[in-house]
C-alpha positions as CSV (number, residue, x, y, z in Angstrom):
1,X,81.5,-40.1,109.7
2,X,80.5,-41.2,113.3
3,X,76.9,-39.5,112.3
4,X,76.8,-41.7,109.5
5,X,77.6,-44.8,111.9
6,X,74.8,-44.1,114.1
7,X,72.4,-43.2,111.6
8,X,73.5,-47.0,109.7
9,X,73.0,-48.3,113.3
10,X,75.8,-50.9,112.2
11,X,76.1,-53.9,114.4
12,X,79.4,-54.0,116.1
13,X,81.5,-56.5,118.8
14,X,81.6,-55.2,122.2
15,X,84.7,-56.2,123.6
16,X,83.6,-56.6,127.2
17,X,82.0,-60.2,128.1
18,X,79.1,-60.0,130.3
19,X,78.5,-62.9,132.8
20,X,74.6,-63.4,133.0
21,X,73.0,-65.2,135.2
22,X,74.0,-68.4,134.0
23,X,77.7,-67.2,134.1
24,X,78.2,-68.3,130.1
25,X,80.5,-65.3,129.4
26,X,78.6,-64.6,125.9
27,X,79.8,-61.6,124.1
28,X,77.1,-58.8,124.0
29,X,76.6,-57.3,120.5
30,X,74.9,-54.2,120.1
31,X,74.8,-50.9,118.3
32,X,77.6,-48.3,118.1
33,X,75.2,-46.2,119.9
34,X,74.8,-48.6,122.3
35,X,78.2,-49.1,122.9
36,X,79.4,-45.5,122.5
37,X,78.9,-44.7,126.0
38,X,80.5,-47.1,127.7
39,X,83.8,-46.2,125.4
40,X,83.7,-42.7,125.9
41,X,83.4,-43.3,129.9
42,X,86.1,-45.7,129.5
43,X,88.0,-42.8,127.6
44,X,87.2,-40.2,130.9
45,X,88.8,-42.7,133.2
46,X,92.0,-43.0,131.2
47,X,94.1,-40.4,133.1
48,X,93.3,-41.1,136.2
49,X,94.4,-44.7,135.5
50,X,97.7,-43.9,134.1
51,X,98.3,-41.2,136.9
52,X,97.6,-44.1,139.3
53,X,100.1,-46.4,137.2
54,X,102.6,-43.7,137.1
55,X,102.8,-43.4,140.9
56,X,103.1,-47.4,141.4
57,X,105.8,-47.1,139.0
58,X,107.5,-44.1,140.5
59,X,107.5,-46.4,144.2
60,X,108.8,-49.6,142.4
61,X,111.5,-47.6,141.1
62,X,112.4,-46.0,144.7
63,X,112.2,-49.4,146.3
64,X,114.5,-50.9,143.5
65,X,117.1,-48.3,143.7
66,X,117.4,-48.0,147.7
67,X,117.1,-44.5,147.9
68,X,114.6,-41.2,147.0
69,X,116.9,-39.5,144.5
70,X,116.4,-41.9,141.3
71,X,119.8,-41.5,139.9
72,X,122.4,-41.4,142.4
73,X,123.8,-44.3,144.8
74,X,125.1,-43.8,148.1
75,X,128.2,-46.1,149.6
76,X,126.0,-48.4,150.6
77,X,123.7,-49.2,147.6
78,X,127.2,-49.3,145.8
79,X,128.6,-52.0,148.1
80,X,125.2,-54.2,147.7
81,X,125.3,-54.3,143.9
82,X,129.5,-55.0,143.7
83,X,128.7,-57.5,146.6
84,X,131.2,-56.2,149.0
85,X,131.6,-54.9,152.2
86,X,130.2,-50.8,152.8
87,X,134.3,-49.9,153.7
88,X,135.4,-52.0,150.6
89,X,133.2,-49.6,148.3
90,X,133.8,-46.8,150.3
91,X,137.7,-46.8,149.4
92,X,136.8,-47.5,145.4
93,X,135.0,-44.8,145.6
94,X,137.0,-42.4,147.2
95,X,140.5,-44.0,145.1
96,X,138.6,-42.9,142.4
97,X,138.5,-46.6,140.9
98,X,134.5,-46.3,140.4
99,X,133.2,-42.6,139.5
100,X,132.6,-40.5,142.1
101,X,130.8,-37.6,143.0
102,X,132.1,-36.1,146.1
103,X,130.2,-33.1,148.4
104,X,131.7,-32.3,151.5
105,X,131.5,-36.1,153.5
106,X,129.1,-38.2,151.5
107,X,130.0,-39.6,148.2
108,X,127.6,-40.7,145.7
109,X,127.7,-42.5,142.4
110,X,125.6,-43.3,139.6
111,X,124.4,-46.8,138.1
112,X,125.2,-47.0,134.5
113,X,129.5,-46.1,136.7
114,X,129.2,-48.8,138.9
115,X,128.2,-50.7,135.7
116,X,131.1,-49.8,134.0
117,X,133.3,-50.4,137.0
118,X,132.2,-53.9,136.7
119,X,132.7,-54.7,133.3
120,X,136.1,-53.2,133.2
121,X,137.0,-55.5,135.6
122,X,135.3,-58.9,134.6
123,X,137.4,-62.0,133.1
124,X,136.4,-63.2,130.6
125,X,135.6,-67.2,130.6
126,X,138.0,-69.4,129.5
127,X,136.9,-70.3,125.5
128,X,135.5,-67.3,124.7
129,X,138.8,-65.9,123.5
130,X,141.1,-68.1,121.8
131,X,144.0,-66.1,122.9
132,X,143.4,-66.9,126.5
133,X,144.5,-70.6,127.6
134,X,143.7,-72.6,130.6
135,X,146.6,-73.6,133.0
136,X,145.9,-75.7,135.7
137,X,147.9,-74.4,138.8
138,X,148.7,-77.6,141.1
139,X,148.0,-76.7,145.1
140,X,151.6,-75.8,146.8
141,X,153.1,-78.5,148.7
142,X,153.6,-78.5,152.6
143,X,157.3,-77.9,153.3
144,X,158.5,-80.6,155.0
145,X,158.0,-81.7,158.3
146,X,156.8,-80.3,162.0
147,X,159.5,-78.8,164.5
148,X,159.2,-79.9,167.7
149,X,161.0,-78.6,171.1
150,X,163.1,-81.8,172.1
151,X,162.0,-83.1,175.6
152,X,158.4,-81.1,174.7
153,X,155.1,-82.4,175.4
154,X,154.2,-82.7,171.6
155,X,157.7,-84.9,170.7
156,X,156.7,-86.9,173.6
157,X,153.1,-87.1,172.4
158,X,154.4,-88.6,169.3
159,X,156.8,-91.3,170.6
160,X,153.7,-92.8,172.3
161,X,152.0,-92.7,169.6
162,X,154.7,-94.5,167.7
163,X,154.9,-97.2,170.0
164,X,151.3,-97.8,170.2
């Protein structure tokens, strides 16, 4: 079929603008034999562009997670995504309130538990269940008054104050 295309010498778009001289951006249109080349070159080039893709994506990933192995978190990678302190997801972990994996000293967990760890324990907003109610929950009142030492400098404070 391809033989029959070049023999035809069929006019076909070339994808690829070229910027002449007077920078116009025309597209070039040519021959499938002219164009062949530049495709199949384009097609020898392919693996070593997704191997290069592959390792930029392999770093992101490492930067994202914190750590070199992909999967597992350490206390501290734990503690940034819950937003606590490192001895405040230390004792989740080790409680056993957040899966844990546990060798020897170090402790490690995995995303997708932290995850869970957190949606167990969200509340939902008020209005997205019709079972759940607001109540307003008034501040608690100061119990009544100050005790002062009689004869003390802040009762005497006071008194000044009041005749002022």
């Amino acid at each position: 079929m391809l033989e029959e295309l070049l023999k035809d010498r069929e006019v076909i778009r070339n994808p690829i603008r070229d910027n002449g001289a007077d920078g116009s951006g025309e597209i070039v249109y040519g021959t499938l034999q002219d164009v062949l080349p530049s495709i199949l070159n384009s097609l020898i080039q392919l693996p070593a562009v997704l191997g290069k893709l592959e390792k930029r994506l392999r770093k992101r990933q490492r930067k994202r997670l914190g750590n070199p192995a992909d999967e597992m978190l350490r206390v501290k990678d734990v503690a940034a995504l819950l937003g606590c302190s490192y001895s405040e997801a230390w004792e989740k972990m080790k409680d056993g309130r957040i899966r844990t994996v546990k060798e020897g000293r170090w402790l490690r967990s995995r995303r997708e538990w932290v995850e869970e760890y957190i949606t167990k324990h969200t509340i939902n907003p008020v209005g997205s269940d019709p079972q759940i109610a607001s109540v307003v929950i008034p501040p608690p009142k100061r119990k009544g008054g100050v005790r002062l030492k009689p004869g003390g400098a802040g009762l005497q404070f006071l008194q000044k104050r009041k005749k002022k």
